[in-house]
C-alpha positions in Angstrom: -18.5 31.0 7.1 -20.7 29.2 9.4 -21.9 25.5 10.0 -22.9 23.0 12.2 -21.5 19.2 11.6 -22.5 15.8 13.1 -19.2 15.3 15.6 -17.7 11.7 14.0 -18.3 12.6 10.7 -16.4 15.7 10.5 -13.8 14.2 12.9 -13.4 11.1 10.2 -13.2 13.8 7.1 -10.4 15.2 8.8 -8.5 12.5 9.7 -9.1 10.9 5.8 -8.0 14.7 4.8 -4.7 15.3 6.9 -3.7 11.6 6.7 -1.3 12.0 3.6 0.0 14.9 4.8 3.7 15.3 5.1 5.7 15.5 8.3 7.6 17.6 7.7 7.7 20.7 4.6 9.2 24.1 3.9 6.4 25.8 3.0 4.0 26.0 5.8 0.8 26.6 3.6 0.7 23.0 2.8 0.4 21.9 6.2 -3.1 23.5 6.0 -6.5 22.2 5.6 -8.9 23.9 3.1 -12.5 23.9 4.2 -15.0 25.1 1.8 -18.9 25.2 2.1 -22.2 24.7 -0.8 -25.5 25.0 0.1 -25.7 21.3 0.9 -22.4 20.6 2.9 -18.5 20.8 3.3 -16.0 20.0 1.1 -12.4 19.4 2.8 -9.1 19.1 0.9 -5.4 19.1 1.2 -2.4 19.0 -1.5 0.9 19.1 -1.3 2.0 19.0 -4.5 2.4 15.7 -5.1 -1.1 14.4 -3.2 -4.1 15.6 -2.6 -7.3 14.4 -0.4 -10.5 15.7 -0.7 -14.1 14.5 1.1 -17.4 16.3 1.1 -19.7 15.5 3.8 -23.0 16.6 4.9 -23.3 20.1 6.7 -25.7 22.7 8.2 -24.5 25.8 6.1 -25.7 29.1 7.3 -23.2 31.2 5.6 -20.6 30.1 3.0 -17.5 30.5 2.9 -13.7 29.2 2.7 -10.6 28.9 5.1 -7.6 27.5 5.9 -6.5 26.2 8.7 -3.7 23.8 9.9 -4.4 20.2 9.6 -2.8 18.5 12.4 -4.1 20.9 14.5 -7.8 20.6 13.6 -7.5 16.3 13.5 -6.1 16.5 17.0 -8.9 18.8 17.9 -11.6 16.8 16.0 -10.6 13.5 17.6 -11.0 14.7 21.2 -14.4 16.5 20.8 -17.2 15.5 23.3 -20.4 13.6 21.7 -21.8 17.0 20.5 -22.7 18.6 17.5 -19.8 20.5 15.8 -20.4 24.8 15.5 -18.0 26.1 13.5 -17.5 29.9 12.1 -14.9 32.3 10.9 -14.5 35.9 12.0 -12.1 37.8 10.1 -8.3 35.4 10.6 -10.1 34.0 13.5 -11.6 30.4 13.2 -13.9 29.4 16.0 -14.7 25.4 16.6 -17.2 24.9 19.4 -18.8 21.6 21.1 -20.3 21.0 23.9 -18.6 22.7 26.8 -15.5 22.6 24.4 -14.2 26.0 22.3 -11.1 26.8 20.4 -10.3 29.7 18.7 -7.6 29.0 15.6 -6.4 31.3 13.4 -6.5 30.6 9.5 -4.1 30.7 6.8 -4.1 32.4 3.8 -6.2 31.1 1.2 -4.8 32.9 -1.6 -1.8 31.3 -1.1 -3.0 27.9 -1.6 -2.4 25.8 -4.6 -5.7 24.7 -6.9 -6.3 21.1 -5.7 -6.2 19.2 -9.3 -9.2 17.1 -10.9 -8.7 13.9 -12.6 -11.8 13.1 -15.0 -9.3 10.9 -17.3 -9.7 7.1 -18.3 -11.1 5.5 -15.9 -12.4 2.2 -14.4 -13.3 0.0 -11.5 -12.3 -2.6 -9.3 -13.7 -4.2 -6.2 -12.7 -2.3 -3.1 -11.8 -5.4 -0.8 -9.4 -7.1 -3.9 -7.5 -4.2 -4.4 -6.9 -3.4 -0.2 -5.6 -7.0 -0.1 -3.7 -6.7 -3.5 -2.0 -3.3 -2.4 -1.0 -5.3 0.9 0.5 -8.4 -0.9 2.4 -6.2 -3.4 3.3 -3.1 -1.7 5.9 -4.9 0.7 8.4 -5.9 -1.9 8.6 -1.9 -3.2 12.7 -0.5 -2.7 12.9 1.8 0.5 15.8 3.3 -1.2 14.9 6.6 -2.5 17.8 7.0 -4.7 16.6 4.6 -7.5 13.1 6.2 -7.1 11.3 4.2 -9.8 11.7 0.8 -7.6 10.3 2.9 -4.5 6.4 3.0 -6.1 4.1 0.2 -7.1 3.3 -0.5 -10.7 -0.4 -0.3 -11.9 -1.1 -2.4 -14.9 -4.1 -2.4 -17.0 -5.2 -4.8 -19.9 -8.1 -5.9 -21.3 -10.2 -6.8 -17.8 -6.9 -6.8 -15.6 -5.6 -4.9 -13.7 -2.0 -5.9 -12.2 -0.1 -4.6 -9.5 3.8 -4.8 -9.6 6.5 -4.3 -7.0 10.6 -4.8 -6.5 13.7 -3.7 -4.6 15.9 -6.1 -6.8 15.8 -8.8 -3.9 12.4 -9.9 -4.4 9.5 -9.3 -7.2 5.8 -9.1 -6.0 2.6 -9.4 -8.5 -0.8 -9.5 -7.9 -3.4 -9.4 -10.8 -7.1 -8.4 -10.7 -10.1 -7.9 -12.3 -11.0 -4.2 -14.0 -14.3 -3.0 -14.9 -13.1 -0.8 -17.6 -17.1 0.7 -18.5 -17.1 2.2 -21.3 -13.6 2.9 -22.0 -10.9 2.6 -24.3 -9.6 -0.7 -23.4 -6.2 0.4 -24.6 -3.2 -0.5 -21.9 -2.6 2.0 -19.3 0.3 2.0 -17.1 0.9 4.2 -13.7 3.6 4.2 -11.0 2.6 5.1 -7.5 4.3 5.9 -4.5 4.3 3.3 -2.1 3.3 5.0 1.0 0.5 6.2 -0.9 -1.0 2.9 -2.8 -1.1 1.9 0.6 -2.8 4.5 2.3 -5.3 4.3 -0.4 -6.1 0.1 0.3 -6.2 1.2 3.6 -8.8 3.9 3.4 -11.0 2.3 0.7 -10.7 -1.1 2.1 -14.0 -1.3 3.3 -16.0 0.3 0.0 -17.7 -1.6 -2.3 -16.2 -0.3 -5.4 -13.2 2.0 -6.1 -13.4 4.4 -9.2 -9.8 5.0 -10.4 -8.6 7.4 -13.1 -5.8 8.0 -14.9 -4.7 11.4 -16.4 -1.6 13.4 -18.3 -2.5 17.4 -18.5 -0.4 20.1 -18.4 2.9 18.2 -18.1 1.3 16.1 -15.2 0.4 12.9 -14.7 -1.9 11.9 -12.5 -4.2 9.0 -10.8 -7.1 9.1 -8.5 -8.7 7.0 -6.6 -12.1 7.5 -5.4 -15.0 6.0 -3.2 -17.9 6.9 -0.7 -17.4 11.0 -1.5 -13.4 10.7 -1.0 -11.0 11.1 -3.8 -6.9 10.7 -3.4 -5.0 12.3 -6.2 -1.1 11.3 -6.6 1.3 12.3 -8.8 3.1 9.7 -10.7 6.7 8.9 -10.4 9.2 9.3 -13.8 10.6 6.6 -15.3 10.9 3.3 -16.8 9.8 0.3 -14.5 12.1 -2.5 -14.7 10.5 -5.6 -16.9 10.5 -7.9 -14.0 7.5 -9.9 -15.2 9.9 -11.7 -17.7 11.8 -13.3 -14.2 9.0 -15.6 -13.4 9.4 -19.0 -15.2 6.3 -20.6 -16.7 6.6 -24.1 -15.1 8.6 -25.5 -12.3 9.2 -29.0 -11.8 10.8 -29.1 -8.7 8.6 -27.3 -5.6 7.7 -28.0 -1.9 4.4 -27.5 -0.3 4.4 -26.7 3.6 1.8 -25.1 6.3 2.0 -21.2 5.8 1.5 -20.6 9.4 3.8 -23.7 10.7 6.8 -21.8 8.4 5.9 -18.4 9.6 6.5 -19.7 13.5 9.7 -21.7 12.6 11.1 -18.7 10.4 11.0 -16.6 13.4 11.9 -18.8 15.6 15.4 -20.1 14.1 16.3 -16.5 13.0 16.4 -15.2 16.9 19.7 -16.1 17.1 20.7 -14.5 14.1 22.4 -11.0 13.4 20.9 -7.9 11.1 20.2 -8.3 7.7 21.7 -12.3 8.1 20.2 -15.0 5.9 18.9 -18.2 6.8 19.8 -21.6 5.6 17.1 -24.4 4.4 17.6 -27.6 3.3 14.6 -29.3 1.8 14.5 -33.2 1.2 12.0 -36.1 1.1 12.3 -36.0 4.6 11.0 -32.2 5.4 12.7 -28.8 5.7 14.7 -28.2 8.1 16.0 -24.6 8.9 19.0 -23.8 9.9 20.8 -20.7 11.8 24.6 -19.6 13.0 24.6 -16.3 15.2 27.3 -14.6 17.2 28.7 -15.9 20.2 28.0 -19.3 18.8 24.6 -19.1 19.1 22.9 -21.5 17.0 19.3 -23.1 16.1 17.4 -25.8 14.0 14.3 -26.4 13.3 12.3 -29.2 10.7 9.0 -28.6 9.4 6.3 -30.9 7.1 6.9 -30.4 3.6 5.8 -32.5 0.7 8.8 -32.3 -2.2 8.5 -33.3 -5.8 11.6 -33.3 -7.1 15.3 -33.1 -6.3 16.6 -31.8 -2.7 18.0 -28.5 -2.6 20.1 -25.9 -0.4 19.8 -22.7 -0.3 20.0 -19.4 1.8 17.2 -16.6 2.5 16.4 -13.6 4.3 14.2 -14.3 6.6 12.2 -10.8 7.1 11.7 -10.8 3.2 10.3 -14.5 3.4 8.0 -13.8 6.2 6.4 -11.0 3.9 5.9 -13.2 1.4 4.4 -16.2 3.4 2.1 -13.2 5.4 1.1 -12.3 1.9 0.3 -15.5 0.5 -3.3 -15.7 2.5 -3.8 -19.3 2.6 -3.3 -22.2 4.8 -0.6 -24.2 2.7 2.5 -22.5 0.3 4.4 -23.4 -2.9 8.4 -23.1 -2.8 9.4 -23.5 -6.5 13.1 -23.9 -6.9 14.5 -22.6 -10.1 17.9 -22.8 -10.8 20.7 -20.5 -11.8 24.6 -21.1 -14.0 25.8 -20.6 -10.6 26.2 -23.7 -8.5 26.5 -22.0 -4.8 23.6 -19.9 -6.3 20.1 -21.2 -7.0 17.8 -19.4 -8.8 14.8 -17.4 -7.9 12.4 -19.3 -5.4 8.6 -18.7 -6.5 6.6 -18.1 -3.6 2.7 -19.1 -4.6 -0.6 -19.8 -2.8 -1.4 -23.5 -2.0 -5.6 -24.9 -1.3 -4.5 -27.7 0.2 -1.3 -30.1 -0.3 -1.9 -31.0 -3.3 -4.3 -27.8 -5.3 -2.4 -24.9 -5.7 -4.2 -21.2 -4.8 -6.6 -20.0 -6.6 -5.6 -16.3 -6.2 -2.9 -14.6 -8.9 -0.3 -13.6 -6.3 3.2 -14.4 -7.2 6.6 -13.7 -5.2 9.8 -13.9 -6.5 12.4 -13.9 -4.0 16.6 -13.9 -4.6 18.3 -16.3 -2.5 21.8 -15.1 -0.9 24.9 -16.6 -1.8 25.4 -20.1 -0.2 27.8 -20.7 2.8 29.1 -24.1 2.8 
């Protein structure tokens, strides 16, 4: 194998390829990078079973070929290159990466121990690049860092009709963001998939900045699969097992009783008040004609207050949240004003659900789909 590669392009494939790479594994050979050469360029992959990358980029080829050769190895290389054309070439187990006044010699892996990096040519459709990033931001956040109820730890991917919705919980707190899908040609019939977290993510990260994003769905050979793919990259994931809750049902379908504050004015406040507080503590508001006013009780007596503007409609209400799990929401919400609506519960110390929503202005609620649902704590009195 020989070629000759423009410096930050090949550096950029490698990053996109190693990125979703795991830390850590027990089997070494997955910790490689397969590089693999046509007549018009290089085609890099990785799997590990459960993800895969692959990118094709343009390329000098003078001889084809394929290797394999450690992935974290060849990123930190390819990121600290001089501004040089890229000679790369293989002799025998011995890779060598030249540029500039820079050389390594690498040795590869064994090819013939790598697994078949899988295709996904399923049902497919599209959705704008830049709305799904920012969906995947909003709704990601509320997925369950607790792998042992596995099916909350992933985000849930929706499709109907021109829709396509993105769902996530942890229990505490219910995230949705909806969409529009170009569906083509296909089926139209619903589709459902359930994605890790961590990878959803690195995906609306990655493709952020596309126009488009192609993604398919697939089930062969006991399993299922989704990619997503843009600009000559493609990210395959397997899909997690199991049923996901039906936590759409949670959000009511009108609420009569809501407040309306400045996002960024209860972002500062939030973090403000809850300095005092301990780990995993939750935070007391009171919201009346008069405003909200937040309220915290630390250790070693330590104690803060704080009142914000906020236009109410309806009765005044009590209750008790977590602070880091608002903030996500109110970083989510992407606007300059935000809807509490107050639902209520059997439970008197225990108000219901608060919906979280987008607000225009003070009065003009957001024009966006993004919902929150957040649990309150139990009320102290």
């Amino acid at each position: 194998m020989r070629f000759s590669v423009n410096r930050d392009v090949f550096s950029d494939a490698v990053s996109f390829t190693v990125k979703l790479l795991p830390q850590r594994t027990t089997l070494p050979i997955l910790s490689g990078v397969l590089l693999s050469t046509t007549e018009s360029g290089l085609k890099l992959s990785s799997f590990d079973y459960e993800v895969s990358a692959q990118t094709e980029i343009d390329a000098d080829v003078e001889e084809q070929g394929t290797v394999l050769v450690s992935g974290r190895l060849l990123a930190e290389i390819a990121n600290r290159l001089p501004n040089a054309p890229v000679q790369f070439s293989t002799d025998d187990n011995k890779i060598s990466v030249s540029c500039g006044p820079a050389s390594f010699t690498l040795l590869s892996m064994p090819v013939e121990e790598y697994p078949t990096v899988p295709h996904v040519d399923g049902e497919s459709g599209l959705v704008k690049a830049e709305d799904f990033s920012t969906a995947v931001s909003q709704v990601a956040v509320a997925a369950s860092k607790d792998d042992v109820t596995p099916v909350i730890t992933g985000v849930q991917l929706e499709v109907a009709d021109n829709t396509l919705s993105l769902v996530a919980t942890d229990r505490y707190r219910v995230a949705v963001r909806d969409i529009e899908w170009d569906n083509g040609a296909g089926s139209g019939e619903p589709i459902s998939a359930l994605i890790p977290a961590r990878t959803i993510q690195e995906v609306g990260k990655t493709f952020g900045h596309s126009s488009t994003i192609s993604v398919a769905f697939t089930n062969s050979d006991d399993r299922e699969l989704i990619a997503f793919s843009a600009d000559r990259k493609t990210v395959t994931s397997l899909l997690i097992k199991g049923t996901f809750p039906p936590v759409r049902r949670l959000f009511p379908s009108d609420v009569s009783n809501y407040a309306v504050m400045n996002t960024a004015d209860v972002i500062d406040s939030v973090r403000r008040v809850s300095l005092v507080l301990e780990r995993e503590a939750a935070l007391r508001f009171s919201f009346t004609i008069d405003g909200l006013t937040m309220d915290a009780a630390g250790s070693e007596n330590a104690q803060a207050s704080e009142t914000v503007d906020a236009l109410l409609t309806g009765n005044d209400i009590v209750l008790s949240l977590k602070p880091q799990f608002l903030i996500d929401a109110l970083n989510a919400v992407r606007s300059e004003f935000v809807r509490f609506s107050f639902t209520t519960s059997e439970n008197s110390n225990k108000p219901g659900p608060v919906l979280i929503t987008s607000q225009s202005s003070k009065d003009q609620p957001g024009a966006d789909s993004f919902k929150y649902l957040l649990q309150p704590n139990l009320l102290l009195r």
